[in-house]
N, CA, C and O atoms as a GROMACS GRO file, in nm:
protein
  596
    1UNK      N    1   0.084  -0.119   0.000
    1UNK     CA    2   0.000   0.000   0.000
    1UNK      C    3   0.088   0.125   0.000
    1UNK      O    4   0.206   0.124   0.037
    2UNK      N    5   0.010   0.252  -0.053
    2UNK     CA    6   0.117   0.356  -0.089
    2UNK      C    7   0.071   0.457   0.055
    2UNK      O    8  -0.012   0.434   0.143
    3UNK      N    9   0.136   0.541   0.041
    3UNK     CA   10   0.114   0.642   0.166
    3UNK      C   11   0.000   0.702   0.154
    3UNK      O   12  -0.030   0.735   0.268
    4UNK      N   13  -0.076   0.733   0.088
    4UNK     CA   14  -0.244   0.807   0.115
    4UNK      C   15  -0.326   0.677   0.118
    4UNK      O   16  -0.441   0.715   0.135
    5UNK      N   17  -0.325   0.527   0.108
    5UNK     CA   18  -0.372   0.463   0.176
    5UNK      C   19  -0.315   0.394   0.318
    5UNK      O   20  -0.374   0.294   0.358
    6UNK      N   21  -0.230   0.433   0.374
    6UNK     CA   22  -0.205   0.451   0.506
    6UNK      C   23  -0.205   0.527   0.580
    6UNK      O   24  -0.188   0.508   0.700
    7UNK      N   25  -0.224   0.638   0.520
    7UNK     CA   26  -0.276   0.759   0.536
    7UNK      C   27  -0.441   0.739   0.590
    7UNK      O   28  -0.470   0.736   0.710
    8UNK      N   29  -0.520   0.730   0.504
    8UNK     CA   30  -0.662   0.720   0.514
    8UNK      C   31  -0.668   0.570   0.581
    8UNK      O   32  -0.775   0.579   0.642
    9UNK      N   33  -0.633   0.476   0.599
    9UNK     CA   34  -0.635   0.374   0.684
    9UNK      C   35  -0.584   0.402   0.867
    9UNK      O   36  -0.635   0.346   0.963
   10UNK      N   37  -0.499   0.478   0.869
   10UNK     CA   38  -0.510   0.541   0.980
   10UNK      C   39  -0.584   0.629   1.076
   10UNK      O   40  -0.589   0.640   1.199
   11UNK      N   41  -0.645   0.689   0.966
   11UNK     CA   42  -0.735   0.793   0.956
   11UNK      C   43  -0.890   0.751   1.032
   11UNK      O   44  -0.946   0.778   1.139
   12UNK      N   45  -0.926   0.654   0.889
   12UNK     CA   46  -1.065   0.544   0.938
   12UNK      C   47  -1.037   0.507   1.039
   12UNK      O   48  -1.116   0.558   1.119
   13UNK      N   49  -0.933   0.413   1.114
   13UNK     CA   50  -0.938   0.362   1.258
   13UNK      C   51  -0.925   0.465   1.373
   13UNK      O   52  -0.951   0.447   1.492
   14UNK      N   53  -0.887   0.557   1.323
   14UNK     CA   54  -0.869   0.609   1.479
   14UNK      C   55  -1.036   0.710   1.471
   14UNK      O   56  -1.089   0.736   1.579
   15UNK      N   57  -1.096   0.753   1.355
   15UNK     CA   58  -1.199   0.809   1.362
   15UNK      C   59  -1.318   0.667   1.433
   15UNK      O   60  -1.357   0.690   1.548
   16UNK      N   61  -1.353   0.578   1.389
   16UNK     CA   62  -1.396   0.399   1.445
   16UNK      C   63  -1.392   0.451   1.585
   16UNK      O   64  -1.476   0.496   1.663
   17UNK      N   65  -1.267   0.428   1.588
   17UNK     CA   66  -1.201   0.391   1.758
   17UNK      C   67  -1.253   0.529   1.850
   17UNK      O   68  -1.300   0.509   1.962
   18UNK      N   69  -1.246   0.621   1.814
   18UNK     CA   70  -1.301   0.713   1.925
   18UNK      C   71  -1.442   0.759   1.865
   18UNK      O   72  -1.515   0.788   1.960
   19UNK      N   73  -1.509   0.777   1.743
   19UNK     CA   74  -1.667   0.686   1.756
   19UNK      C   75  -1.736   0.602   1.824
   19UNK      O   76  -1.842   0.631   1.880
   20UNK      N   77  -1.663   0.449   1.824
   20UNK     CA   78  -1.715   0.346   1.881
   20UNK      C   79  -1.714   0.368   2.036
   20UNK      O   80  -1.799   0.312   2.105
   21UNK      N   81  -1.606   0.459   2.098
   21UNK     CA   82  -1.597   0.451   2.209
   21UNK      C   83  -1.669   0.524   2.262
   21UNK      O   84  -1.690   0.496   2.380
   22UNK      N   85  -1.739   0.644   2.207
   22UNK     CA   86  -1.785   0.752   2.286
   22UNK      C   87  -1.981   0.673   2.279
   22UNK      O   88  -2.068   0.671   2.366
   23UNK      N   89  -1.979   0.626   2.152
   23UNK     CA   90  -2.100   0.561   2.086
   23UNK      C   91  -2.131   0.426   2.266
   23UNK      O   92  -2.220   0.429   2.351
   24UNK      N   93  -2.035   0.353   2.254
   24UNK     CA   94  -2.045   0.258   2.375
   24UNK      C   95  -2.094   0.296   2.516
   24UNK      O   96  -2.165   0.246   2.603
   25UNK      N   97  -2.008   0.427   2.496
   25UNK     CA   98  -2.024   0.470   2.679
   25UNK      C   99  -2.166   0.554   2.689
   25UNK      O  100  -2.217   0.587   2.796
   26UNK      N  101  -2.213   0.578   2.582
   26UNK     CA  102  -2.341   0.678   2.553
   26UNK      C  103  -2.480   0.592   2.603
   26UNK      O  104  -2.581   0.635   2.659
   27UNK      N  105  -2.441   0.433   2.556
   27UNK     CA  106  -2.544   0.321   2.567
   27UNK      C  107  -2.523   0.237   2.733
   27UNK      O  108  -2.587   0.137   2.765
   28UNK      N  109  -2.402   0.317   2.836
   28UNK     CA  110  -2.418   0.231   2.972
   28UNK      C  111  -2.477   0.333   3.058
   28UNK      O  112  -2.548   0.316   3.157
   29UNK      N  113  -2.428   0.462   2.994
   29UNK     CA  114  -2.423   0.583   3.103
   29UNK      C  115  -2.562   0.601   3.193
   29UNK      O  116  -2.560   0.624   3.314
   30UNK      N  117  -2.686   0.586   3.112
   30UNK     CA  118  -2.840   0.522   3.193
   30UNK      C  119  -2.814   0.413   3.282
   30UNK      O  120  -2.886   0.410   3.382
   31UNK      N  121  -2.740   0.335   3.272
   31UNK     CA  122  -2.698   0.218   3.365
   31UNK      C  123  -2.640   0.272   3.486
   31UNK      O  124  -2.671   0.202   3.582
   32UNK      N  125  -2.562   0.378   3.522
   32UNK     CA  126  -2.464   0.383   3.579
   32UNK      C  127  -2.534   0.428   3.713
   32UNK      O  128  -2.626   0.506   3.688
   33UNK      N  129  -2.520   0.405   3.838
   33UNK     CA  130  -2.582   0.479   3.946
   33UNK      C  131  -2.498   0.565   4.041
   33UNK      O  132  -2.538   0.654   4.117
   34UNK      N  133  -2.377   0.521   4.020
   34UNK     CA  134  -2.270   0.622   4.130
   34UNK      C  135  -2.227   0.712   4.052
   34UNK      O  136  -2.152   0.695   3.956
   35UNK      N  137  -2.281   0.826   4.097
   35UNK     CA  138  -2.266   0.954   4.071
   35UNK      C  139  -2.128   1.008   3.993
   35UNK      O  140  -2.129   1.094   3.905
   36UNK      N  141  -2.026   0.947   4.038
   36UNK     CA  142  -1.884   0.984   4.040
   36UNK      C  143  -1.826   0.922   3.917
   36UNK      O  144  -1.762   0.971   3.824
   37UNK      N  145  -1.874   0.776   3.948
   37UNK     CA  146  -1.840   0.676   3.798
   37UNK      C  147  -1.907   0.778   3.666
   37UNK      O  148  -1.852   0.800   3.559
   38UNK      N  149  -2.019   0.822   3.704
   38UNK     CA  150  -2.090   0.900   3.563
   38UNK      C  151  -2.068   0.969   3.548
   38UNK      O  152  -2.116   1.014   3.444
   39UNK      N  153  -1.982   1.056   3.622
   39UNK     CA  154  -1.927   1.215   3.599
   39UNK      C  155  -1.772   1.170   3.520
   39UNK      O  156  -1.724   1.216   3.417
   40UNK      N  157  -1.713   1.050   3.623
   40UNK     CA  158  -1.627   1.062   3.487
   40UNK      C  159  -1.636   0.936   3.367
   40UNK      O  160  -1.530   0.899   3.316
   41UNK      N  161  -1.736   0.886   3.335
   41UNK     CA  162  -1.803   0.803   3.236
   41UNK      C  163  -1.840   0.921   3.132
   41UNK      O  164  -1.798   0.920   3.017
   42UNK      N  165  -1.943   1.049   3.195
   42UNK     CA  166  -1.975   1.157   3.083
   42UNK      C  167  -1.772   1.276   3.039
   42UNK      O  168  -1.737   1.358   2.955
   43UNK      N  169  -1.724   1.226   3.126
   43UNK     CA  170  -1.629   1.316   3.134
   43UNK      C  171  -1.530   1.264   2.971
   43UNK      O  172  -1.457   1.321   2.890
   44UNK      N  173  -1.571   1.162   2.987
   44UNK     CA  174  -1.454   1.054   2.868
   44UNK      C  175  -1.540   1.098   2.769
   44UNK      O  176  -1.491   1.125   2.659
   45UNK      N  177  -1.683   1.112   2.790
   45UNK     CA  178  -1.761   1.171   2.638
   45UNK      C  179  -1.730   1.211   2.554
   45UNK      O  180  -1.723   1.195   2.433
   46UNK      N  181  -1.690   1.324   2.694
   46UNK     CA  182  -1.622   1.491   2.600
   46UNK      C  183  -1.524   1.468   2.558
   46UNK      O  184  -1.493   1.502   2.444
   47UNK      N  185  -1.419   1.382   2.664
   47UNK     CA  186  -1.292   1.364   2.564
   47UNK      C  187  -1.290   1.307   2.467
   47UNK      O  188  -1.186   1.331   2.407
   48UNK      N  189  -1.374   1.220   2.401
   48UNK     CA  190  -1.376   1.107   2.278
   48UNK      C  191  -1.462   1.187   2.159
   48UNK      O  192  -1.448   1.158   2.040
   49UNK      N  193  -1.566   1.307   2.216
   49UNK     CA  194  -1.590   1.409   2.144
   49UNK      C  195  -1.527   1.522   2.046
   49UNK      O  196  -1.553   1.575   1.938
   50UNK      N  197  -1.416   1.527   2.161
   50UNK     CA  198  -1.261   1.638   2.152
   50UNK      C  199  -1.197   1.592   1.997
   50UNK      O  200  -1.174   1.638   1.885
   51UNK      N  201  -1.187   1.462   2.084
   51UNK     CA  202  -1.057   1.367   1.964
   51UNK      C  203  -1.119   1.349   1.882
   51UNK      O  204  -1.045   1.375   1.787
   52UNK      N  205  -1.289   1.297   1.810
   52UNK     CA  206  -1.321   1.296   1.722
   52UNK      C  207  -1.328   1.403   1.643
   52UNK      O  208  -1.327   1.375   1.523
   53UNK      N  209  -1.338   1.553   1.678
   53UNK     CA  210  -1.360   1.688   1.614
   53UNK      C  211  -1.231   1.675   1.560
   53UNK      O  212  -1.221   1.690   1.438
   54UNK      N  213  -1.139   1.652   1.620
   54UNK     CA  214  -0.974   1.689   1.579
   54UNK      C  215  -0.960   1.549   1.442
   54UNK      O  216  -0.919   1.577   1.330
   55UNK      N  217  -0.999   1.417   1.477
   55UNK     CA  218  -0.962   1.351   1.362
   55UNK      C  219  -1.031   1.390   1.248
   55UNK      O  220  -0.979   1.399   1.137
   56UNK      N  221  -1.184   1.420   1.284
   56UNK     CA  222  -1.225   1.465   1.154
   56UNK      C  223  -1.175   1.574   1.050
   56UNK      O  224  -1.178   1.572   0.927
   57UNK      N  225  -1.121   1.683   1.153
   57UNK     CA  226  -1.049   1.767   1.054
   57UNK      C  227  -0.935   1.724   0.992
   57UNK      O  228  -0.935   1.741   0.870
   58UNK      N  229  -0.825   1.665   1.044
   58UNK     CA  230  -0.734   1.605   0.999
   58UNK      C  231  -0.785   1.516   0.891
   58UNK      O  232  -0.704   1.492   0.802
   59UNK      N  233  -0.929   1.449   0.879
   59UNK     CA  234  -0.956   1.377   0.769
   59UNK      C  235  -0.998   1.491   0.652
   59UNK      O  236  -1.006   1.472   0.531
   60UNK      N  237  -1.018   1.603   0.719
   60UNK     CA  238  -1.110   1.676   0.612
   60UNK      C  239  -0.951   1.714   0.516
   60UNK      O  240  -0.925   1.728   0.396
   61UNK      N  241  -0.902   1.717   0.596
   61UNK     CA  242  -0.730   1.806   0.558
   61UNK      C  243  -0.688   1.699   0.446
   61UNK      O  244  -0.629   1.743   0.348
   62UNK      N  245  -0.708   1.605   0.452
   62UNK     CA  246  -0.629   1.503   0.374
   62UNK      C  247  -0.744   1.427   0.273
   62UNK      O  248  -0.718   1.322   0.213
   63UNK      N  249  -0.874   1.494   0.263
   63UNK     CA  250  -0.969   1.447   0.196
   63UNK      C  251  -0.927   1.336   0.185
   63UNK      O  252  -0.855   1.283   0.100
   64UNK      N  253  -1.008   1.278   0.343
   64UNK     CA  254  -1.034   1.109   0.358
   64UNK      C  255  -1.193   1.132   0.428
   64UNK      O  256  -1.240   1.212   0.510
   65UNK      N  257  -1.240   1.024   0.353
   65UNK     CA  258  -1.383   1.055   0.435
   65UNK      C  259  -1.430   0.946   0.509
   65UNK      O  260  -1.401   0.842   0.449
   66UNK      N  261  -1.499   0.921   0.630
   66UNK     CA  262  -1.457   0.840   0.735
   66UNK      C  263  -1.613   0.711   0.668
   66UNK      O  264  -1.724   0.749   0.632
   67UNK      N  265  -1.564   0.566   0.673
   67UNK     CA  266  -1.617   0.502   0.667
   67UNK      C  267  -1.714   0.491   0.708
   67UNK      O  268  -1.734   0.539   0.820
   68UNK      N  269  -1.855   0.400   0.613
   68UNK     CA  270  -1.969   0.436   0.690
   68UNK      C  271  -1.995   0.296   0.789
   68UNK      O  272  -1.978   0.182   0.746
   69UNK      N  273  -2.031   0.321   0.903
   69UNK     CA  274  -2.082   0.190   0.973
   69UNK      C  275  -2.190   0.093   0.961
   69UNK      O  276  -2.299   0.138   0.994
   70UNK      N  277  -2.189  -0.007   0.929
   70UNK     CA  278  -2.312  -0.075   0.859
   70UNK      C  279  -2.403  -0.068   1.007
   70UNK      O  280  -2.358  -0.063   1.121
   71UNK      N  281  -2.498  -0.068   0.976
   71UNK     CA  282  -2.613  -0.071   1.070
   71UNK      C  283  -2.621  -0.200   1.187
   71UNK      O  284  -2.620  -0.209   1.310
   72UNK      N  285  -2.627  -0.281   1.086
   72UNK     CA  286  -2.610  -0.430   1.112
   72UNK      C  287  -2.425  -0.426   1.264
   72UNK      O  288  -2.425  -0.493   1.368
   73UNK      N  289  -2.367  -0.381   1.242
   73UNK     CA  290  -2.277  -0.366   1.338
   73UNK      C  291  -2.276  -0.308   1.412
   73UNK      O  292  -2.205  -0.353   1.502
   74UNK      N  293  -2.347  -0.162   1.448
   74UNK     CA  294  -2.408  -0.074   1.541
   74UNK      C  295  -2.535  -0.156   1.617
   74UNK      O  296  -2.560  -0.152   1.738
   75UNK      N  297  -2.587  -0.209   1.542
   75UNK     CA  298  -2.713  -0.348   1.593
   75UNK      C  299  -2.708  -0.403   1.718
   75UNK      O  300  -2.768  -0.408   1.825
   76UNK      N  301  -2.542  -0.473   1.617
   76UNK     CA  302  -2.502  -0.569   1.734
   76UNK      C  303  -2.438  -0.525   1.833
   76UNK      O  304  -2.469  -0.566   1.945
   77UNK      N  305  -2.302  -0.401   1.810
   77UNK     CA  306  -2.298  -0.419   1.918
   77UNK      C  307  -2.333  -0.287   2.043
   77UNK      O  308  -2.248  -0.235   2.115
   78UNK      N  309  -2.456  -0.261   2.044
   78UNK     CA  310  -2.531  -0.202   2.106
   78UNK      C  311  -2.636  -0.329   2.166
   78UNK      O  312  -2.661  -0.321   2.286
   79UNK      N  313  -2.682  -0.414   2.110
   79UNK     CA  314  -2.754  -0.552   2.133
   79UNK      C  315  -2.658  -0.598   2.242
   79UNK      O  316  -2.698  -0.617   2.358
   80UNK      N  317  -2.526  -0.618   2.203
   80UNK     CA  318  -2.384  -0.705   2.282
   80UNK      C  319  -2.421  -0.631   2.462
   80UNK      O  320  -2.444  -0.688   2.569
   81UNK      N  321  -2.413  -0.504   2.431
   81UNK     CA  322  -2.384  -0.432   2.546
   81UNK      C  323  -2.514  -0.438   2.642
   81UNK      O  324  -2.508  -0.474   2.759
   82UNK      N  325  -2.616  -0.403   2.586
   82UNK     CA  326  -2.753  -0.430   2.630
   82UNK      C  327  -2.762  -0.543   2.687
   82UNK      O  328  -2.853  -0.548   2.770
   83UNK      N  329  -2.671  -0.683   2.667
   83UNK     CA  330  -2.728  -0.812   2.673
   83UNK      C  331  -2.607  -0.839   2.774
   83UNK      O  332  -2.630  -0.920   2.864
   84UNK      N  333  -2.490  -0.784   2.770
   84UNK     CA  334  -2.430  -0.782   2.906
   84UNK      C  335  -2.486  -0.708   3.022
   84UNK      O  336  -2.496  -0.764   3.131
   85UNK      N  337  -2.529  -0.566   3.000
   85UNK     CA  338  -2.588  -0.510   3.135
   85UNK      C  339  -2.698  -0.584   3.167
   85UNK      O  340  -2.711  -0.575   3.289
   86UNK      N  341  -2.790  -0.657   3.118
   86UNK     CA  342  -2.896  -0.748   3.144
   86UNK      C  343  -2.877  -0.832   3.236
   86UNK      O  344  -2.955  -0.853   3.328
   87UNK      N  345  -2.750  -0.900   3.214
   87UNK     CA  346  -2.693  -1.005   3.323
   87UNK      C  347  -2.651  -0.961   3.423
   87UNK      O  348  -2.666  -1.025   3.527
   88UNK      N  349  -2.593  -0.853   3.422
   88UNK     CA  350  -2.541  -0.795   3.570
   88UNK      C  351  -2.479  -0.649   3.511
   88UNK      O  352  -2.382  -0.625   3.439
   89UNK      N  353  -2.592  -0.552   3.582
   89UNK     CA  354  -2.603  -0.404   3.583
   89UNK      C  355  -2.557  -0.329   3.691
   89UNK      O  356  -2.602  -0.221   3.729
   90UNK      N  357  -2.466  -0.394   3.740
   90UNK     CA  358  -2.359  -0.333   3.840
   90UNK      C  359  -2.301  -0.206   3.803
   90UNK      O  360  -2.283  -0.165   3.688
   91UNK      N  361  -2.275  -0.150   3.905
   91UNK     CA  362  -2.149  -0.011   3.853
   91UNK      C  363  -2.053  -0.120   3.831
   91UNK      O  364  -2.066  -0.188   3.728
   92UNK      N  365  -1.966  -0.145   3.908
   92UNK     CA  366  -1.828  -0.264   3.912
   92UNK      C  367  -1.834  -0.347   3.758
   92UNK      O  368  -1.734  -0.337   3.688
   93UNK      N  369  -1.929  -0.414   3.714
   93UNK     CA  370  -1.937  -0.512   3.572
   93UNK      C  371  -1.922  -0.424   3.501
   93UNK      O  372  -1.825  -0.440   3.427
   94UNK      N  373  -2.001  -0.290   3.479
   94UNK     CA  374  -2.013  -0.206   3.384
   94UNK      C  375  -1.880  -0.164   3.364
   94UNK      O  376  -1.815  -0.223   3.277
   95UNK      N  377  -1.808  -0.041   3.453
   95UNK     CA  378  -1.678  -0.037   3.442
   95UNK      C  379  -1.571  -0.146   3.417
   95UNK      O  380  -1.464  -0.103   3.372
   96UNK      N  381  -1.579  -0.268   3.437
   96UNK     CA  382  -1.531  -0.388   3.359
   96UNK      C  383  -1.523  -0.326   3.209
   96UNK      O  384  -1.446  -0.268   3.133
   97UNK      N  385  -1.666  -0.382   3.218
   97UNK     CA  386  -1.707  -0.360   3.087
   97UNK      C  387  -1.599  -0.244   2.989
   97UNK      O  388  -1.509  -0.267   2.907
   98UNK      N  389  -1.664  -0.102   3.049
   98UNK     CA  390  -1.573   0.008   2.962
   98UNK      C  391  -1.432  -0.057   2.973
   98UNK      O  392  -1.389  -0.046   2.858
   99UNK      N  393  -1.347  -0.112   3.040
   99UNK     CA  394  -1.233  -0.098   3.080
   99UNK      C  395  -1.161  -0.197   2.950
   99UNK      O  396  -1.071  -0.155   2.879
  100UNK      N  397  -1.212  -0.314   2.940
  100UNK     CA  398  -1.167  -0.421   2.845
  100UNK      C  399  -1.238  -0.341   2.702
  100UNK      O  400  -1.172  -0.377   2.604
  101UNK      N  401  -1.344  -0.249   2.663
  101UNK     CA  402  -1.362  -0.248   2.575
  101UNK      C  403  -1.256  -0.083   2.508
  101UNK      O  404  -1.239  -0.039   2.395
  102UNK      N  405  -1.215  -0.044   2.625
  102UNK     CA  406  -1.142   0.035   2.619
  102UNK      C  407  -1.004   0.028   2.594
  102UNK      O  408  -0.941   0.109   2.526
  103UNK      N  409  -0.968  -0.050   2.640
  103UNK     CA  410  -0.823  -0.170   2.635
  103UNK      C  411  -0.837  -0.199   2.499
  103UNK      O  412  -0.732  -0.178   2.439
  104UNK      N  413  -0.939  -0.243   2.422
  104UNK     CA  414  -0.931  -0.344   2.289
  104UNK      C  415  -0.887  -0.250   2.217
  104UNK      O  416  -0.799  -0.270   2.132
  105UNK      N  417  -0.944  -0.125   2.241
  105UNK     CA  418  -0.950  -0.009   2.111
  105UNK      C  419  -0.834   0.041   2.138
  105UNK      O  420  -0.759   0.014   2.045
  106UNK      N  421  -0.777   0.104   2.224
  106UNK     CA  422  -0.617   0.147   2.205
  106UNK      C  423  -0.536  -0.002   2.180
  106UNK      O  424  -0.438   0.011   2.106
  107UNK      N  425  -0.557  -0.130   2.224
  107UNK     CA  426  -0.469  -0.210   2.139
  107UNK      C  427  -0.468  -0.220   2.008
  107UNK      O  428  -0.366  -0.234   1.940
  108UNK      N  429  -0.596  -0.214   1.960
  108UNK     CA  430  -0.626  -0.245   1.794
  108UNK      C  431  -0.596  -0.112   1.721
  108UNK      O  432  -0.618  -0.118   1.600
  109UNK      N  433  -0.548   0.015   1.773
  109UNK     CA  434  -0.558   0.132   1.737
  109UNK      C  435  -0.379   0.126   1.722
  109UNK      O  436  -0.328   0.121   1.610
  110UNK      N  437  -0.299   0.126   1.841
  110UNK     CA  438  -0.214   0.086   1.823
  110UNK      C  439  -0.161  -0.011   1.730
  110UNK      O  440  -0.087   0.051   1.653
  111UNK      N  441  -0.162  -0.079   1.713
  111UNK     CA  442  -0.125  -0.190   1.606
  111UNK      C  443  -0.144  -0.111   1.483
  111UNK      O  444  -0.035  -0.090   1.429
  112UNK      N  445  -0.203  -0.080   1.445
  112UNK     CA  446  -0.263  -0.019   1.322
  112UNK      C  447  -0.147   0.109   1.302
  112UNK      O  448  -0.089   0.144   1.198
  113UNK      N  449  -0.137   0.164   1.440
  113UNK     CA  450  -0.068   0.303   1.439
  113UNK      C  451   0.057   0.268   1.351
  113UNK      O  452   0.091   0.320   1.244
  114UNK      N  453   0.141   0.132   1.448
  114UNK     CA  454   0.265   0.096   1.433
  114UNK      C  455   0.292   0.045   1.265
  114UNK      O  456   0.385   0.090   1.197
  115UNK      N  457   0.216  -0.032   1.227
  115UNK     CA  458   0.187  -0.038   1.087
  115UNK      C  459   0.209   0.068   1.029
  115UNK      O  460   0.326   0.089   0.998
  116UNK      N  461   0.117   0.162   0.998
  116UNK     CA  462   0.135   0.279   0.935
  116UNK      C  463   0.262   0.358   0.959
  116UNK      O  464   0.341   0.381   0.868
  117UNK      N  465   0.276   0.392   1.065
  117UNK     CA  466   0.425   0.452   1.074
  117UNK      C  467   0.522   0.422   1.004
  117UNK      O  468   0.599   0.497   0.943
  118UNK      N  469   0.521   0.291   1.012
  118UNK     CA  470   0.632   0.242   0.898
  118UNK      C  471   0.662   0.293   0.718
  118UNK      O  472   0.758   0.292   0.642
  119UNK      N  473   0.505   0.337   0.709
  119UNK     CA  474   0.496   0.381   0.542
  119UNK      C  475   0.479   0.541   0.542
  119UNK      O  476   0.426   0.617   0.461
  120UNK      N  477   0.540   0.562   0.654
  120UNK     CA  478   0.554   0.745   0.665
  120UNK      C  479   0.439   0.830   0.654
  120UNK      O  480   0.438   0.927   0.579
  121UNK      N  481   0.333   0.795   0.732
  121UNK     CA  482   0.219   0.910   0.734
  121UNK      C  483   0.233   1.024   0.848
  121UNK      O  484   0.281   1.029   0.961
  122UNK      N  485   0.189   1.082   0.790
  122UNK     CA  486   0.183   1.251   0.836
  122UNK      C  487   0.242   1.200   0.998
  122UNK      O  488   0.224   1.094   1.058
  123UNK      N  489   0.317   1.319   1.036
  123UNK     CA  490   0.340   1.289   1.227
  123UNK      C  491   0.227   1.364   1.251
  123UNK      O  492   0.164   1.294   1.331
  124UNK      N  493   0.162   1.463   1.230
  124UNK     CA  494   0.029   1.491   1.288
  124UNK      C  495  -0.070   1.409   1.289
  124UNK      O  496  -0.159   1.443   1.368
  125UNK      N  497  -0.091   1.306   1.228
  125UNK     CA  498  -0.185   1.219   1.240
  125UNK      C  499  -0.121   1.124   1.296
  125UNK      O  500  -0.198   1.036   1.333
  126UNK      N  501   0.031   1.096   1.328
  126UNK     CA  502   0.043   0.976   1.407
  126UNK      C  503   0.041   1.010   1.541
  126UNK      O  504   0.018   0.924   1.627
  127UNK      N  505   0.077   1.199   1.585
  127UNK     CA  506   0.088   1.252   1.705
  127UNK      C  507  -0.066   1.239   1.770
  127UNK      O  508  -0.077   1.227   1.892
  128UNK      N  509  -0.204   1.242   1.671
  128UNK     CA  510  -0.296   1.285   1.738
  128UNK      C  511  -0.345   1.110   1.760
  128UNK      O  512  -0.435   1.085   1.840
  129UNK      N  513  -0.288   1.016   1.695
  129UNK     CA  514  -0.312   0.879   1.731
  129UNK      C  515  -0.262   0.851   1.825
  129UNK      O  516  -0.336   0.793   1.905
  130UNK      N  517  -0.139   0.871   1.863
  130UNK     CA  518  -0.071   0.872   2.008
  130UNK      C  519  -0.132   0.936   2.135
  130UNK      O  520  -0.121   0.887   2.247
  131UNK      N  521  -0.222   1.094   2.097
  131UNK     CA  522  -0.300   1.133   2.200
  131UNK      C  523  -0.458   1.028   2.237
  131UNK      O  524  -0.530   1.013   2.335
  132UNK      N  525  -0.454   0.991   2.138
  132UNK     CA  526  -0.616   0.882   2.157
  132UNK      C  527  -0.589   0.766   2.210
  132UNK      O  528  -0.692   0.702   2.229
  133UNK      N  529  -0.462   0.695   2.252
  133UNK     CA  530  -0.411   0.576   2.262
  133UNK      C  531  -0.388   0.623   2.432
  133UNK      O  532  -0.426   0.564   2.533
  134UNK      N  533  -0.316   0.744   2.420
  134UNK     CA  534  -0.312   0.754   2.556
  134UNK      C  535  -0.434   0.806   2.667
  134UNK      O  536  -0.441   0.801   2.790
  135UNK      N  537  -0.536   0.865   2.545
  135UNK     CA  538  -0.672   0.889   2.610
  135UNK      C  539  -0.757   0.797   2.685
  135UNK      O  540  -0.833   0.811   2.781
  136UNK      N  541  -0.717   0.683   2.603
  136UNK     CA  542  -0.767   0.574   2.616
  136UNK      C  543  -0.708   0.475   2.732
  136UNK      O  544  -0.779   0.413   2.811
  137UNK      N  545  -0.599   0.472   2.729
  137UNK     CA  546  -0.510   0.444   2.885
  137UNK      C  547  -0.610   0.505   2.970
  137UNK      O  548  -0.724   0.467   2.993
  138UNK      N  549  -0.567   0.576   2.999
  138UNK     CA  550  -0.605   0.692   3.086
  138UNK      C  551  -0.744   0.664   3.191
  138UNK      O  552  -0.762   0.647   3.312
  139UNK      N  553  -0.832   0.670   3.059
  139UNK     CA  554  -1.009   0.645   3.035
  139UNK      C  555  -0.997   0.478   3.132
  139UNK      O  556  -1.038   0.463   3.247
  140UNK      N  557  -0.947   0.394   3.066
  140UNK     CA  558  -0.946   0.296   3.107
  140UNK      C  559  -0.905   0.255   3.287
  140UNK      O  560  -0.974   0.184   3.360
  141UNK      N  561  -0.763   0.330   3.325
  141UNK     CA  562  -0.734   0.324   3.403
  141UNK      C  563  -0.839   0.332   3.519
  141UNK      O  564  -0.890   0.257   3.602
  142UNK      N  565  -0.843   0.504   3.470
  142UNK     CA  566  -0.974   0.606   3.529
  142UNK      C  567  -1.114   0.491   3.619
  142UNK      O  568  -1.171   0.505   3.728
  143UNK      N  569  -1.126   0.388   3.517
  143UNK     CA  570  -1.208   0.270   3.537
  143UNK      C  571  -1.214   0.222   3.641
  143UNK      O  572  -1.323   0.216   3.698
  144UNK      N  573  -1.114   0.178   3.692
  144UNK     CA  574  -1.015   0.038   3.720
  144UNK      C  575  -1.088   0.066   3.876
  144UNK      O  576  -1.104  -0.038   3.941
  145UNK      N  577  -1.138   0.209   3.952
  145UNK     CA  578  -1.096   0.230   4.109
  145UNK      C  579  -1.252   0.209   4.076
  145UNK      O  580  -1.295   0.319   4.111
  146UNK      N  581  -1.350   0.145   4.037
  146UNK     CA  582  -1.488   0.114   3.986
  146UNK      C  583  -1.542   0.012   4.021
  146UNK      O  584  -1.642  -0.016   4.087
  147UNK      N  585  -1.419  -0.073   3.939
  147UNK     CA  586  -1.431  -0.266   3.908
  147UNK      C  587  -1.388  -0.336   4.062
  147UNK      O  588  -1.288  -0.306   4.128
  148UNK      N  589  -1.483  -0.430   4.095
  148UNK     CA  590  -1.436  -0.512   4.228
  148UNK      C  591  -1.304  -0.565   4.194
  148UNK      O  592  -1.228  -0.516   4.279
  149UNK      N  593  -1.243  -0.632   4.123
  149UNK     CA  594  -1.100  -0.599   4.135
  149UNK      C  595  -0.968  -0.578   4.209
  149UNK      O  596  -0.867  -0.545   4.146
   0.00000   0.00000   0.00000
């Protein structure tokens, strides 16, 4: 692959990855009952809000336009999540929950990053992938004082 498709492959995942994430936490946050967990559950909103405004421009900059999500995958996994809080609607499971699904996306985001780097895309788009990776730490960590654990 040449550099404007690692370019725009970088692009699509990290726009996904802080979509999917803000999209996820949007569908527990009614779940959530401790006050504190939801302040900073809505708090990661904004941050996954932040980072999406910023990738999109960076996509607009490089006229890449962000993949569309099939329905059928928003379905499911909004169905997925629904059908875990069903079983146990704990604060503690829930923050599980964000924590591993938060974990997946800076791993799978990463990987992707490291890939691309290699075929020389923009450092502004690998710098603002590095800020979402570590957002995502962070977010996750943030979790962790939640989960029985």
């Amino acid at each position: 692959m040449d550099y404007n498709s690692k370019t725009e492959e970088l692009l699509c995942e990290m726009y996904r990855n802080v979509k999917m994430g803000s999209d996820s936490l949007c569908y527990v946050t009614p779940k959530i009952n401790d006050r504190f967990m939801l302040k900073n559950v809505t708090g990661q909103i904004g941050g996954y809000a932040a980072l999406q405004s910023k990738c999109k421009a960076l996509m607009d900059e490089h006229h890449v336009k962000p993949k569309k999500e099939s329905k059928i995958k928003r379905a499911m996994a909004k169905g997925g999540i629904a059908l875990n809080t069903a079983l146990d609607s704990s604060d503690a499971h829930i923050a599980e929950m964000i924590v591993k699904g938060t974990n997946m996306g800076a791993d799978s985001l990463e990987k992707t990053m490291n890939v691309c780097k290699k075929h020389g895309v923009n450092e502004n788009i690998v710098s603002l992938c590095e800020n979402v990776i570590k957002f995502e730490r962070g977010a996750a960590g943030a979790m962790k004082d939640y989960t029985v654990n």
